[in-house]
C-alpha positions as CSV (number, residue, x, y, z in Angstrom):
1,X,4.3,-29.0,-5.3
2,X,3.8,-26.9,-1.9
3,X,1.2,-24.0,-2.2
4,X,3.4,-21.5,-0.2
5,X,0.6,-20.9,2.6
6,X,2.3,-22.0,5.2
7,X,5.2,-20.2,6.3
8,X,7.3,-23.3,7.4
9,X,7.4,-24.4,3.9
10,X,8.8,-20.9,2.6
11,X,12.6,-20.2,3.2
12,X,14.9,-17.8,2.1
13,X,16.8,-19.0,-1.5
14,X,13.6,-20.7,-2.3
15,X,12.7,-20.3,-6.3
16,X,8.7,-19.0,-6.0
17,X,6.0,-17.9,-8.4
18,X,4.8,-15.2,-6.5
19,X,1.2,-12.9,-6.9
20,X,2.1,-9.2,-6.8
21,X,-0.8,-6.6,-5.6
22,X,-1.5,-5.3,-8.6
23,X,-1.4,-8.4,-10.3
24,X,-4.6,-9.9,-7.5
25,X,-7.1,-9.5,-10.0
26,X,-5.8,-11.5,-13.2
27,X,-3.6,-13.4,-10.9
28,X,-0.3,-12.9,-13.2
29,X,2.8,-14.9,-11.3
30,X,6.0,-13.5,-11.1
31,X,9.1,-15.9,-10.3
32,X,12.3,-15.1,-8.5
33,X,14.5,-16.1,-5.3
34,X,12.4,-15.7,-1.5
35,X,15.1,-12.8,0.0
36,X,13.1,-12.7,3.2
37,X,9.3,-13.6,4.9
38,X,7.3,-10.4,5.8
39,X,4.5,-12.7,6.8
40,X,4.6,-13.6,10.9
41,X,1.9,-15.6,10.9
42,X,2.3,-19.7,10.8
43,X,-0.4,-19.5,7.5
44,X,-2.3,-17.4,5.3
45,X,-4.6,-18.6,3.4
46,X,-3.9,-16.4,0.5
47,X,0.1,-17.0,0.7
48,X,2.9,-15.9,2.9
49,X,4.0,-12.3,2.0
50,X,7.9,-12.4,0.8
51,X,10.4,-9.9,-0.6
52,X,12.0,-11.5,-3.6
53,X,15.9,-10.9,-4.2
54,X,15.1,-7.8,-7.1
55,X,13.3,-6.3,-4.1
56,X,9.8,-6.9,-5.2
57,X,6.4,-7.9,-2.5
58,X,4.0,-10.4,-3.3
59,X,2.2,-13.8,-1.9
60,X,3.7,-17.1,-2.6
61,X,1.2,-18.5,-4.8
62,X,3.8,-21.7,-5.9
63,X,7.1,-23.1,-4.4
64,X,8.9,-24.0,-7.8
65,X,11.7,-27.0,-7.5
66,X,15.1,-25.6,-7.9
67,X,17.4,-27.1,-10.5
């Protein structure tokens, strides 16, 4: 399973588990479907920045295998 820190590995209609900002700090994932990369950067070593499909903002922490 990739780790989502490098952004070539990320695409859009990916299923992720995602960290959301005010989840940093117990680290509480959030799934859904990669809309778009707001990350520009070819890594970061905390996750790429995405905007899931229901509009939400968080770092890839997981890239999930799609059924």
């Amino acid at each position: 399973m990739k780790n989502g820190k490098t952004r070539a590995d990320v695409k859009p209609g990916m299923l992720v588990n995602i960290v959301l900002k005010k989840d940093q700090r117990t680290g509480i994932l959030t799934e859904g479907i990669v809309k778009n990369l707001l990350t520009s950067a070819p890594f970061h070593h905390r996750g790429i920045k995405v905007r899931l499909d229901d509009g939400q903002i968080g770092r890839v922490q997981e890239i999930l295998e799609e059924d």
